[in-house]
C-alpha positions as semicolon CSV with decimal commas, in nm:
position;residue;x (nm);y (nm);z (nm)
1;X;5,369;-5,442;-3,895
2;X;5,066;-5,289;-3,765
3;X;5,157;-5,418;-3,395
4;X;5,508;-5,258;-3,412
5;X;5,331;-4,905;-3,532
6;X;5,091;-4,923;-3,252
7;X;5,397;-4,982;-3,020
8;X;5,597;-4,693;-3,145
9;X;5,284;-4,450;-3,133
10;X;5,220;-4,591;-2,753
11;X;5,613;-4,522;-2,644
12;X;5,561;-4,112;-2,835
13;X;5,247;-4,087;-2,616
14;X;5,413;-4,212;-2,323
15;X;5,727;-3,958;-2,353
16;X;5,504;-3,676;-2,416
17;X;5,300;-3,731;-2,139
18;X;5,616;-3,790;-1,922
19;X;5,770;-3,464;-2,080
20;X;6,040;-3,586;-2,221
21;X;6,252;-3,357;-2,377
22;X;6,379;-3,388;-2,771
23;X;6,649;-3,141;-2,748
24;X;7,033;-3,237;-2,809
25;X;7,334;-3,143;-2,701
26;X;7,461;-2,930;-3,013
27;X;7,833;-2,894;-3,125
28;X;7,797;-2,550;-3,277
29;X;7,667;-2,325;-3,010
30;X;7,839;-2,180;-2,688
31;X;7,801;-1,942;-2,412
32;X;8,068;-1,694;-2,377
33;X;8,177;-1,447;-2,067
34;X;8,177;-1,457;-1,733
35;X;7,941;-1,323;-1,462
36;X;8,114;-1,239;-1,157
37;X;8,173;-1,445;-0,893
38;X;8,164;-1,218;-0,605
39;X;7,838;-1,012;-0,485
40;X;7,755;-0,807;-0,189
41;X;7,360;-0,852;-0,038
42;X;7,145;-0,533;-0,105
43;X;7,316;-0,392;-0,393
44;X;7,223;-0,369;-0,709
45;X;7,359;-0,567;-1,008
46;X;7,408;-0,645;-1,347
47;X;7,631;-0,878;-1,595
48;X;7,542;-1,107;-1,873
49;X;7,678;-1,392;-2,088
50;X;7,643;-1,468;-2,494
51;X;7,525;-1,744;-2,624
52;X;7,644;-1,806;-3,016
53;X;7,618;-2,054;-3,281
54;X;7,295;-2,263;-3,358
55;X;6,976;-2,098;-3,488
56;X;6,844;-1,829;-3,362
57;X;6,575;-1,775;-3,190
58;X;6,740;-1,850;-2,840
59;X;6,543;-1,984;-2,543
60;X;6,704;-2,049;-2,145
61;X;6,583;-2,225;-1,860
62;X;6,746;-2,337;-1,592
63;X;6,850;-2,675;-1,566
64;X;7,001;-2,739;-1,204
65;X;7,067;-2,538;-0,876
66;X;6,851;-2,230;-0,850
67;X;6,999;-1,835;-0,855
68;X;7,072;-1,626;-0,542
69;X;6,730;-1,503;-0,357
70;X;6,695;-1,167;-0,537
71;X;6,874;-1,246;-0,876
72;X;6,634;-1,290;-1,218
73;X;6,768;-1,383;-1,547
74;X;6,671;-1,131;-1,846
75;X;6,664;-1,250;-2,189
76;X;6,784;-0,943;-2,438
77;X;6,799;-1,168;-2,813
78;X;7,185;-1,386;-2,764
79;X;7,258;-1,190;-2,400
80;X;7,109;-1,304;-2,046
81;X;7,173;-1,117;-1,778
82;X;7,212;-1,214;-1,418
83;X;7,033;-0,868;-1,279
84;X;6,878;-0,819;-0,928
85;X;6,948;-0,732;-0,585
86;X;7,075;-1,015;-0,372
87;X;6,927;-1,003;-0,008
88;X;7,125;-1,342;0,176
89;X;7,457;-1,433;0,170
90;X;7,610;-1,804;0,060
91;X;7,695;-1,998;-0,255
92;X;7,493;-2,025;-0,526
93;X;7,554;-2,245;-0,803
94;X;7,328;-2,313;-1,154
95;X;7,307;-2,446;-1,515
96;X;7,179;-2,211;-1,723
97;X;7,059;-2,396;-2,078
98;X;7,039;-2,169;-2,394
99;X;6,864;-2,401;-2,653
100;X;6,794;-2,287;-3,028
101;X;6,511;-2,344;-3,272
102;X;6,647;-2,646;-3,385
103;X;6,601;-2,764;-3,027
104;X;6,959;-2,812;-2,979
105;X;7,117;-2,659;-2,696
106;X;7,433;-2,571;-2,525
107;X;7,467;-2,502;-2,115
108;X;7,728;-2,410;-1,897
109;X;7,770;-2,453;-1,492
110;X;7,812;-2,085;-1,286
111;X;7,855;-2,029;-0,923
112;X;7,824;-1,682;-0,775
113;X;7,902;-1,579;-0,396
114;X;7,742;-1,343;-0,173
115;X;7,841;-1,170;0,092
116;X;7,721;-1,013;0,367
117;X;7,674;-0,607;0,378
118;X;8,049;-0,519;0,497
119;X;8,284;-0,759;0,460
120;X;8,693;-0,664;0,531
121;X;8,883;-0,693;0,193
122;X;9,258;-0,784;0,160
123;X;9,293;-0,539;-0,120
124;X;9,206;-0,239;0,046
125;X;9,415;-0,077;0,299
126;X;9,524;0,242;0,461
127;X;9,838;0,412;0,441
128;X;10,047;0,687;0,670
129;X;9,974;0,788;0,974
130;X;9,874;1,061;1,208
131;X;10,094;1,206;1,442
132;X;10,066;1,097;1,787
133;X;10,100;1,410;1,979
134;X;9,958;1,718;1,991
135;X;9,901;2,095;2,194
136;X;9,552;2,241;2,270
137;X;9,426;2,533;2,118
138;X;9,663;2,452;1,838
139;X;9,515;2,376;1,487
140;X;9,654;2,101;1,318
141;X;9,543;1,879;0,941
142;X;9,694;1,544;0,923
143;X;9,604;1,280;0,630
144;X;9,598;0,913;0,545
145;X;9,497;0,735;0,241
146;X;9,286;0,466;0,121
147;X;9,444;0,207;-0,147
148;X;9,233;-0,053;-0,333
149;X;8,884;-0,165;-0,327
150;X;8,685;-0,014;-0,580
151;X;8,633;0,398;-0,520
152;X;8,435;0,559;-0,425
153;X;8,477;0,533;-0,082
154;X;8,334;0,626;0,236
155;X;8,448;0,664;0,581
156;X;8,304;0,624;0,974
157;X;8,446;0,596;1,295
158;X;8,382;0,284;1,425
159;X;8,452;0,265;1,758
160;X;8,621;0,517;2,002
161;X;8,611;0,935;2,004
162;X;8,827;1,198;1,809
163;X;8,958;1,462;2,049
164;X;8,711;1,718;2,124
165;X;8,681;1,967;1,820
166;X;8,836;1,756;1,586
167;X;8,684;1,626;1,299
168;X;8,776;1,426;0,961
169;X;8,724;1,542;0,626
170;X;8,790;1,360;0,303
171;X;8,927;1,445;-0,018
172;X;8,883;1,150;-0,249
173;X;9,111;0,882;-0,118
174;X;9,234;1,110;0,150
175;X;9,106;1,122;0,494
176;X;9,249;1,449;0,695
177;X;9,216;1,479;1,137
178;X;9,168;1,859;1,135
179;X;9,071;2,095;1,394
180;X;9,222;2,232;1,762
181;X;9,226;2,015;1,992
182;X;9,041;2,174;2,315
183;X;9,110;1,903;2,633
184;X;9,458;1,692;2,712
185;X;9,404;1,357;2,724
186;X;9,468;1,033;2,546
187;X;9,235;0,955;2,253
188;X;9,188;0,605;2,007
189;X;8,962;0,553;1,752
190;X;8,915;0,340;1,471
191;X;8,875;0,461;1,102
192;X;8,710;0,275;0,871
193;X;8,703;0,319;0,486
194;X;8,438;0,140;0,259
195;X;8,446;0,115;-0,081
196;X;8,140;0,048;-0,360
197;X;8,159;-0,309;-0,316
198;X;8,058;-0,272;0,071
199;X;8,422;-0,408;0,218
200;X;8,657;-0,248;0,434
201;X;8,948;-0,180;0,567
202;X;9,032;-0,007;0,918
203;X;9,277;0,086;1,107
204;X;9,318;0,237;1,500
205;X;9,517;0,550;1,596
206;X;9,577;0,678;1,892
207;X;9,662;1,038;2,000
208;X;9,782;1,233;2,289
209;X;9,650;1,577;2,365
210;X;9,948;1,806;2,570
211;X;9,904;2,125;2,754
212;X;9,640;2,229;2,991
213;X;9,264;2,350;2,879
214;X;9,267;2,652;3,068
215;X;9,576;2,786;2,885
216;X;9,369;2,957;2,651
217;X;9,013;3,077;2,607
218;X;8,791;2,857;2,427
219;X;8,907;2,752;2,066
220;X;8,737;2,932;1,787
221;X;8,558;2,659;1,486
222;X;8,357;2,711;1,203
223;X;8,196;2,370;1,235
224;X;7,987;2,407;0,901
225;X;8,208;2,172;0,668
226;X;8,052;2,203;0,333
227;X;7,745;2,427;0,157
228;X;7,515;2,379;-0,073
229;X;7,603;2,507;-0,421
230;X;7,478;2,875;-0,497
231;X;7,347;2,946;-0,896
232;X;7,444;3,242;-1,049
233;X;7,159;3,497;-0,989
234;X;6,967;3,291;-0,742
235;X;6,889;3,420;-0,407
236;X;7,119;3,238;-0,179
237;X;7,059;3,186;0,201
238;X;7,260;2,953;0,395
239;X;7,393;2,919;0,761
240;X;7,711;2,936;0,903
241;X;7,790;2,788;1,227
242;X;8,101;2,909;1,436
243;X;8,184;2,805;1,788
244;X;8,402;2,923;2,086
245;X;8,487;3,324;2,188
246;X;8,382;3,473;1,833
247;X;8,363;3,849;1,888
248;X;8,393;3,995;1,504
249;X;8,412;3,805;1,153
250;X;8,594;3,953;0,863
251;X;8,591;3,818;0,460
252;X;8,906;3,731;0,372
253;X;8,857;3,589;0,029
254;X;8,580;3,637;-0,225
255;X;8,506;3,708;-0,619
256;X;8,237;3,875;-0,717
257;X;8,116;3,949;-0,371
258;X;7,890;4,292;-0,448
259;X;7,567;4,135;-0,428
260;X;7,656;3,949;-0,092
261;X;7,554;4,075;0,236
262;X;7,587;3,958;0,635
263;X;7,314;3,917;0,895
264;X;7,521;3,806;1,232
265;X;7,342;3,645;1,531
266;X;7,577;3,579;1,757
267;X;7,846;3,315;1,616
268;X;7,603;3,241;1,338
269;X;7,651;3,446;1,053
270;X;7,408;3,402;0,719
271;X;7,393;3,538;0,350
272;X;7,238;3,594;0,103
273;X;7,293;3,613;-0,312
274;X;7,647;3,504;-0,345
275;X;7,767;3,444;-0,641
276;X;8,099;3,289;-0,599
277;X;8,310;3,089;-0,355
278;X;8,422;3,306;-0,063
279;X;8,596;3,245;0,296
280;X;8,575;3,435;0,598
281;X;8,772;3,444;0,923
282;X;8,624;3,473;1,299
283;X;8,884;3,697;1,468
């Protein structure tokens, strides 16, 4: 009896010393949710599973695989979160064991996927077109609009040149070619739109520019697009930028404008104190 006590205290030495591990597969606890399965490198995220069931406490570790480069796991009482900032693209696939005080546990098997910065996305596109032909010293605004992806989005030209003194603006999912063109010619370019997850989708247009440059005198542009926003009261002094034969300005739109005043040098005109939105024309 003594020899088979001695045996059974030399096999509990030898698993603790070889770190064996007493916990068991339990039949009452789960993990529940979902982190996503697709990332994009150098954002930042956030998602989480449950666990449920068992005894509380929880505990995790991670039993196989390893997360993305970047990625931490944040325990938060029966939530863990995937959180981070993943910095290199691939696969990544782990276990993630939730065990309980009763040193039971439960684990489940996740893979996430990373991709690279800017990546082009089937559910994104661009719809409508710009016209193909247009007049110098003529102003024209033409749209398309992005579909998909997740907003907001943001737009660059990404290979090619607008016409000269044309530019794009955007209004939420719209994308407008404004401005007069100044030289004839034929022009491509390719717009791209991105949304918050870092994909993309593009498309190329190409324009022709009629008439002769020297039919007209140089094309008059405000090329300021946007301002800063003015508080009520607060002194106010900003710079507009106008290009092309600009020999007299006039307001032709403006509330409140008594406390707003005009310094011109040039084709740049600056004020001061305005209270309100206001537009001027260069005539």
């Amino acid at each position: 009896m003594k020899k088979r006590f001695s045996w059974i205290f030399v096999l509990l030495a030898v698993m603790l010393l070889c770190g064996t591990s007493w916990a068991k597969l339990a039949d009452d606890m789960m993990i529940t949710g979902n982190f996503p399965k697709g990332y994009t490198v150098n954002n930042w995220y956030s998602a989480s599973v449950a666990a449920s069931g068992g005894v509380t406490n929880y505990t995790y570790n991670i039993t196989s695989g390893s997360l993305p480069p970047g990625f931490y796991i944040r325990h938060d009482g029966g939530r863990f979160y995937v959180e981070g900032i993943p910095n290199k693209a691939g696969t990544y696939t782990f276990k993630l064991r939730v065990t309980d005080q009763r040193n039971t546990y439960t684990e489940r098997e996740f893979t996430l996927n990373i991709k690279s910065e800017h990546y082009s996305a089937s559910d994104m596109s661009l719809t409508g077109k710009f016209p193909e032909a247009y007049t110098v010293n003529n102003w024209y605004s033409a749209s398309v609009q992005a579909n998909g992806g997740v907003t907001n989005y943001t737009f660059n030209i990404t290979s090619g040149n607008l016409p000269t003194w044309f530019y794009i603006r955007q209004d939420g999912k719209n994308f407008y070619l404004e401005g007069i063109p100044a030289h004839p010619g034929t022009y491509t370019f390719t717009l791209r739109v991105t949304d918050r997850r870092n994909s993309y989708t593009e498309r190329s247009f190409t324009m022709t520019i009629n008439g002769s440059e020297n039919e007209y005198p140089d094309p008059i542009a405000i090329t300021t697009l946007s301002l800063p926003y003015a508080g009520t009261g607060s002194k106010y002094d900003e710079t507009i930028q106008a290009t092309g034969t600009v020999t007299s300005w006039k307001i032709t739109q403006c509330s409140s404008c008594e406390k707003i005043y005009f310094r011109s040098y040039g084709i740049k005109y600056i004020w001061s104190f305005c209270v309100k939105e206001f537009r001027f024309t260069c005539v």
